[in-house]
C-alpha positions in Angstrom: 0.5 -1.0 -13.0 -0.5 -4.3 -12.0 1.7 -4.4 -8.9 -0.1 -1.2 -8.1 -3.2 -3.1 -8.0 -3.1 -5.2 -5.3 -6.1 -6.9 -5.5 -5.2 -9.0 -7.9 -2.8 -10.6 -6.2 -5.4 -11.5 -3.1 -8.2 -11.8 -5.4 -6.8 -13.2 -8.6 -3.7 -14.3 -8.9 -4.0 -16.8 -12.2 -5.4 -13.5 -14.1 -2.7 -11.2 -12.7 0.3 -13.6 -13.4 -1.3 -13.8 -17.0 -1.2 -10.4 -17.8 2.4 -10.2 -16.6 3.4 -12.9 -18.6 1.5 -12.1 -22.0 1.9 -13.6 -24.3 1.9 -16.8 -23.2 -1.0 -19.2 -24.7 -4.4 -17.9 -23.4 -5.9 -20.0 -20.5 -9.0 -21.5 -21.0 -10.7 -19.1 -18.1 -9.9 -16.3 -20.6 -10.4 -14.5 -23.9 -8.1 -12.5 -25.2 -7.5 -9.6 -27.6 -5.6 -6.4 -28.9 -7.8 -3.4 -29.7 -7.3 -0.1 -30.6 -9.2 3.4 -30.3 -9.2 6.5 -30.6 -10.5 9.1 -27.8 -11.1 12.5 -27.5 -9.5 13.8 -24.2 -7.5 16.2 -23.2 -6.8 18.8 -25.7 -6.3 16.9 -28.7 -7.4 13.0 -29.5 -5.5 10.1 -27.9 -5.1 7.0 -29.8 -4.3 4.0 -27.5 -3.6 0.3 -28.2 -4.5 -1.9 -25.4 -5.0 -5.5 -24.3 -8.0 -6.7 -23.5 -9.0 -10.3 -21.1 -12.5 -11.5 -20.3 -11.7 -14.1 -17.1 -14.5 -16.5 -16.1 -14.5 -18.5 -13.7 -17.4 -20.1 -11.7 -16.7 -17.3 -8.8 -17.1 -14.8 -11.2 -16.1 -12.9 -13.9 -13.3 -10.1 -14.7 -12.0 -7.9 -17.1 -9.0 -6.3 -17.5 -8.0 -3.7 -19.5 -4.4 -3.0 -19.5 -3.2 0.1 -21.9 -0.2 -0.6 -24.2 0.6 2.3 -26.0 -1.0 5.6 -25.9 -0.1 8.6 -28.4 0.4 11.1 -25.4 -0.8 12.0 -22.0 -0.4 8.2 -20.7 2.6 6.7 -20.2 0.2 2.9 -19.0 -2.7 2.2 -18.0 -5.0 -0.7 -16.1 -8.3 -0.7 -15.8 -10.2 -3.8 -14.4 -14.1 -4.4 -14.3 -15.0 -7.3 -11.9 -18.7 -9.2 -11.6 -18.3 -10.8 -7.8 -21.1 -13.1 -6.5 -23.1 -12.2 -3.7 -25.3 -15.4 -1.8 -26.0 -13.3 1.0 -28.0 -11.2 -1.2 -30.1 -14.0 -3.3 -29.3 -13.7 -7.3 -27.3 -10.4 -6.8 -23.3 -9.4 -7.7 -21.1 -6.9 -6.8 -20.0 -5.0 -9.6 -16.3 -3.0 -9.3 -14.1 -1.0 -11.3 -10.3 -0.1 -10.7 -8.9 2.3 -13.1 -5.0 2.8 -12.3 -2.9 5.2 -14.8 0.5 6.9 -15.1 0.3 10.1 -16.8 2.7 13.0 -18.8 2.4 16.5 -19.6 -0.2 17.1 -16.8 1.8 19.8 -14.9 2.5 23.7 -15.3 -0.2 25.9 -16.6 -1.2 24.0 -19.2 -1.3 20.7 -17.6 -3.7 22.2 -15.0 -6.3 23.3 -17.6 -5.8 19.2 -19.4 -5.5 17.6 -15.9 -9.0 18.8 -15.2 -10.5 17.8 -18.2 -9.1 14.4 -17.7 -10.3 14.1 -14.7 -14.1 14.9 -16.0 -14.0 12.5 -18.7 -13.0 10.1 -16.8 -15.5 10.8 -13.9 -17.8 11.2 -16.9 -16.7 7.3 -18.4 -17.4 5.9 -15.7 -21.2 7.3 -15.1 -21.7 6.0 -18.6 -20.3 2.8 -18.3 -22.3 2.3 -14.9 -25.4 2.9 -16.1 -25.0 0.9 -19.6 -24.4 -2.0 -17.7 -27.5 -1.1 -15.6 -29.6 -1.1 -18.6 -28.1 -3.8 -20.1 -28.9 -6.1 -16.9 -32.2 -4.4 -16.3 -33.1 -5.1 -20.2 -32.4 -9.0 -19.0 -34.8 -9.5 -16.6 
């Protein structure tokens, strides 16, 4: 998954050899932790363990997400939420998202019917988490 993402690699490297080589001792640039949750999606609830990394640096800050076990549908998954300074634009960011995933039992009849339910919760995910964070940095100011 990360190798599928290259923009780690142009963008940030020291974050993307550390989740390749975890566990190793955290950085200092990072905090680090295992959490697990359970989901409804698909057909049935998911329950997934993943890893989770807030980076900071003074160019910004990223996390990463990176799925390590799911109880079906997923084989892995990588999911990274970056905060990108912007001094063209005065006080303002960039704020992106990259979700990459491997899936299972998303073909034949069946996996049509799940496949598009997938899709809408995750389309649905995102919408939320876009405009929490809105709030959140609207509550702020």
């Amino acid at each position: 998954m990360i190798d599928q993402m290259p923009e780690l690699a142009t963008y940030m490297p020291n974050l993307r050899r550390y989740l390749l080589d975890y566990p190793v001792p955290t950085p200092p640039e990072a905090t680090s932790f295992l959490y697990w949750q359970e989901t409804e999606f698909g057909l049935r609830p998911t329950i997934r363990i993943s890893h989770l990394t807030i980076w900071e640096t003074p160019d910004g800050t990223a996390v990463a997400s990176k799925m390590l076990y799911a109880s079906h549908y997923f084989w892995t998954g990588l999911e990274l939420r970056a905060l990108l300074a912007d001094p063209s634009r005065g006080p303002g960011f960039w704020f992106v998202t990259l979700n990459r995933s491997r899936s299972d039992g998303l073909s034949g009849v069946s996996g049509r019917f799940v496949r598009g339910r997938a899709r809408s919760e995750v389309q649905k995910a995102t919408v939320a988490a876009l405009r929490a964070t809105k709030r959140l940095i609207e509550a702020s100011r």
